[in-house]
Structure formats: structure tokens, C-alpha cells
TIVEXRO-711388 format. One record per residue (C-alpha): x, y, z. Coordinates in steps of 0.02 Angstrom, whole numbers, padded with zeros to 5 digits, always signed. Layout:
REM residues N
XYZ ...
//
This chain:
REM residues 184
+00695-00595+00803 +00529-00505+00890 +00412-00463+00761 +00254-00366+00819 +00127-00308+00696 +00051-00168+00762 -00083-00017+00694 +00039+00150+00627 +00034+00324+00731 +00056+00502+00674 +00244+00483+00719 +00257+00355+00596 +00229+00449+00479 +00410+00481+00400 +00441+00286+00408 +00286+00273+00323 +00344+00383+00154 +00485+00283+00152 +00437+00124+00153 +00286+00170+00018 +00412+00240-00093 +00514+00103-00086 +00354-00011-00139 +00310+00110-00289 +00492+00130-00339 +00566+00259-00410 +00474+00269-00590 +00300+00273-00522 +00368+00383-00372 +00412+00526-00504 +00229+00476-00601 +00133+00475-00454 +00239+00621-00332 +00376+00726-00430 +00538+00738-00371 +00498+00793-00195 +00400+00653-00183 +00463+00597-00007 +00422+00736+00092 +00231+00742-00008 +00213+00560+00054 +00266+00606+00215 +00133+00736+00234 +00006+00642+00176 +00047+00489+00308 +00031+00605+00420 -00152+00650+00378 -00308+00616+00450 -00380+00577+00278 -00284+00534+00126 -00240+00358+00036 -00050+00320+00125 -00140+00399+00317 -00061+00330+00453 -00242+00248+00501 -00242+00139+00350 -00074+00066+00381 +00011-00083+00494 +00174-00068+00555 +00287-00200+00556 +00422-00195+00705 +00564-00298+00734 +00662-00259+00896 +00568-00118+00912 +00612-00064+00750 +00504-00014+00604 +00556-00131+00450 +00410-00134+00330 +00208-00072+00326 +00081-00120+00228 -00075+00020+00180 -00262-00024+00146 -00442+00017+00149 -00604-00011+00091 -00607+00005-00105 -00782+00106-00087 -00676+00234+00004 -00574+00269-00148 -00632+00448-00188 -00651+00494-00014 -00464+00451+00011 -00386+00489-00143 -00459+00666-00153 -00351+00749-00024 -00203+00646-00063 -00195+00718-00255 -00249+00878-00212 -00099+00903-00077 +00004+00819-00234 -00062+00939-00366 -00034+01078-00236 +00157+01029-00194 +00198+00963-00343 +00127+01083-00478 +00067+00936-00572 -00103+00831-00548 -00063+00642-00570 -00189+00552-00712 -00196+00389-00610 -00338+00268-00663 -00436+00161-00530 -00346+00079-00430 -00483-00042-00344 -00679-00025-00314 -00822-00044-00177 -00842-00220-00130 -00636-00267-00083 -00532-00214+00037 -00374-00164-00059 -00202-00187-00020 -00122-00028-00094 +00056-00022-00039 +00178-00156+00026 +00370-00145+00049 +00488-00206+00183 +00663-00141+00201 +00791-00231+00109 +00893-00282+00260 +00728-00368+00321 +00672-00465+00174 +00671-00644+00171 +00612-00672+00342 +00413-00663+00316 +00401-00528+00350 +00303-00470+00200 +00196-00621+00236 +00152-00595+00402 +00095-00411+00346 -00005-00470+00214 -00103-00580+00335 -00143-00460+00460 -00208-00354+00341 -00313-00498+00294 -00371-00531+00445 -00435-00349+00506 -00530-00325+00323 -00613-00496+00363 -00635-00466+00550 -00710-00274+00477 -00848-00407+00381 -00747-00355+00214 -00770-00504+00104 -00616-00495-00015 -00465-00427-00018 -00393-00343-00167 -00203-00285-00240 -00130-00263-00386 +00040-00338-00446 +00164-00292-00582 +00163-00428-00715 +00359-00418-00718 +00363-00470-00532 +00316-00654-00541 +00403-00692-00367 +00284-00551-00285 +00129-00652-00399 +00183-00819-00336 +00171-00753-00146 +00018-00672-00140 -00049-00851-00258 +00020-00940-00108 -00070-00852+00029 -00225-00877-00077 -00251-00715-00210 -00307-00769-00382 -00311-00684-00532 -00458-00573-00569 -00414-00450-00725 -00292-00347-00780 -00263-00144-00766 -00139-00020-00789 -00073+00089-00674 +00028+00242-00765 +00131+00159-00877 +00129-00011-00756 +00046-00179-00842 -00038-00279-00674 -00131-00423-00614 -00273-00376-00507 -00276-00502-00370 -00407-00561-00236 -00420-00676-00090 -00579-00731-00027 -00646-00723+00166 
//
């Protein structure tokens, strides 16, 4: 197996949606997207500016093939990021999401995560995590941020091995979660 990490490109975009609807799953897809929620996320990958934009994603490859991404940016950029992204949702969907805050200035946050079930089991997830990691701290970023569904304990006890801690707690729609951070 030949795994490359590499920065996503406006082509991308499509594998992009995919893979960040498969991390929010269906329920919070419909929440967060409607049901045409694909093509939105698509769009918005494709964007210059927006939460899911190709620039704030890694690509993982395997044989040249794109099994799993992971998106992030700097928590202060929130607004500046989620603005476009929910007004291209309440535009195309008819319906502005009520989504509560999701991370803050002062962590780099890890907002979306998914490989391709064919892929899993092979570190992949891992290895994404890390280089994500490693360009906030290499950015001078001086924690890293995610939250986790507190019915996923096997996600919890990953991101606890590659050094995330408990912080708090939020909600996220209807979604009970751990928010998590790792330390430079």
C-alpha cells in the first residue's frame, strides 16, 4: 500500500462532499444540508472560502486513489468560514441550519474526518489526524481541537491515544460530544 498525504485541489472537490458526508452521517447530513445535501457540500468544497474548502482539507491517497480527507482551520476563522458556507446552504436548501459553535480562536480545529469503508483499519485515519497536527503546529497553532460523539468511544479512544484529552462538553444539533484537544 502507497499512502501519500497530500494538500486537496479544486478537482477534489466531489471526493471531498463525499467523504464529509460520510463523517457527519446521514442524521446530521439532513440537520446540517437537506436532502440535496451532497451536491451543497460539493459546491462548497469547491469554494475559495467556506468551512469544507478544498484549502482547509488533506487528502489522503492510496495508489493514487483518494480514500479519506480530513478538514480544518483556525478556530478564530469560524465566522469568516462559516458565513458563506450557511448562506450557500440557506440559499440551496431553503432552510438556514441553527448550528451552535463548533470551536473558538485559540485551536486549530479538526472539523471533519472520514475514510472510506474499504480503507479503514489500515491507519489511515491516524496518519490524517497527524498531519493535520503537524501543519497547525508547524502554522505556530498551539492546540488542536475536535469534537467527538459520546456514543463513539472507539473514535474517543483514538484521538486519547494520539494525545487529545478531554476539555468540555457541547452539542452539536441534536449530537451529545466531547470536545477534545492535543497540545503542541
Amino acid at each position: 500500500m502507497s499512502l501519500i498525504i497530500r494538500q486537496a485541489k479544486p478537482s477534489d472537490a466531489n471526493v471531498i462532499a463525499h467523504i464529509i458526508a460520510l463523517g457527519f452521517g446521514d442524521d446530521m447530513m439532513q440537520q446540517y444540508c437537506g436532502p440535496n445535501g451532497l451536491e451543497i457540500l460539493e459546491v462548497l468544497a469547491g469554494l475559495e472560502v467556506s468551512q469544507y474548502s478544498y484549502h482547509n482539507v488533506l487528502i489522503a491517497e492510496v495508489d493514487g486513489e483518494a480514500v479519506g480527507a480530513i478538514a480544518g482551520y483556525d478556530g478564530a476563522k469560524l465566522q469568516q468560514l462559516r458565513q458563506p458556507t450557511l448562506a450557500y446552504i440557506q440559499q440551496h436548501a431553503g432552510f438556514m441550519p441553527q448550528i451552535q459553535e463548533e470551536t473558538q480562536p485559540g485551536e486549530y480545529y479538526l472539523d471533519s474526518l472520514a475514510v472510506f469503508p474499504e480503507h479503514r483499519h489500515q491507519g489511515i485515519a491516524t496518519k490524517l489526524i497527524l498531519a493535520l497536527c503537524d501543519k497547525a503546529f508547524s502554522e505556530g497553532h498551539q492546540r488542536v481541537g475536535l469534537l467527538v460523539d459520546m456514543d463513539n468511544p472507539t473514535a474517543e479512544r483514538l484521538y486519547t491515544s494520539l494525545g487529545f484529552q478531554r476539555i468540555n462538553s457541547k452539542q452539536l444539533f441534536t449530537h451529545q460530544l466531547w470536545h477534545m484537544q492535543r497540545k503542541v
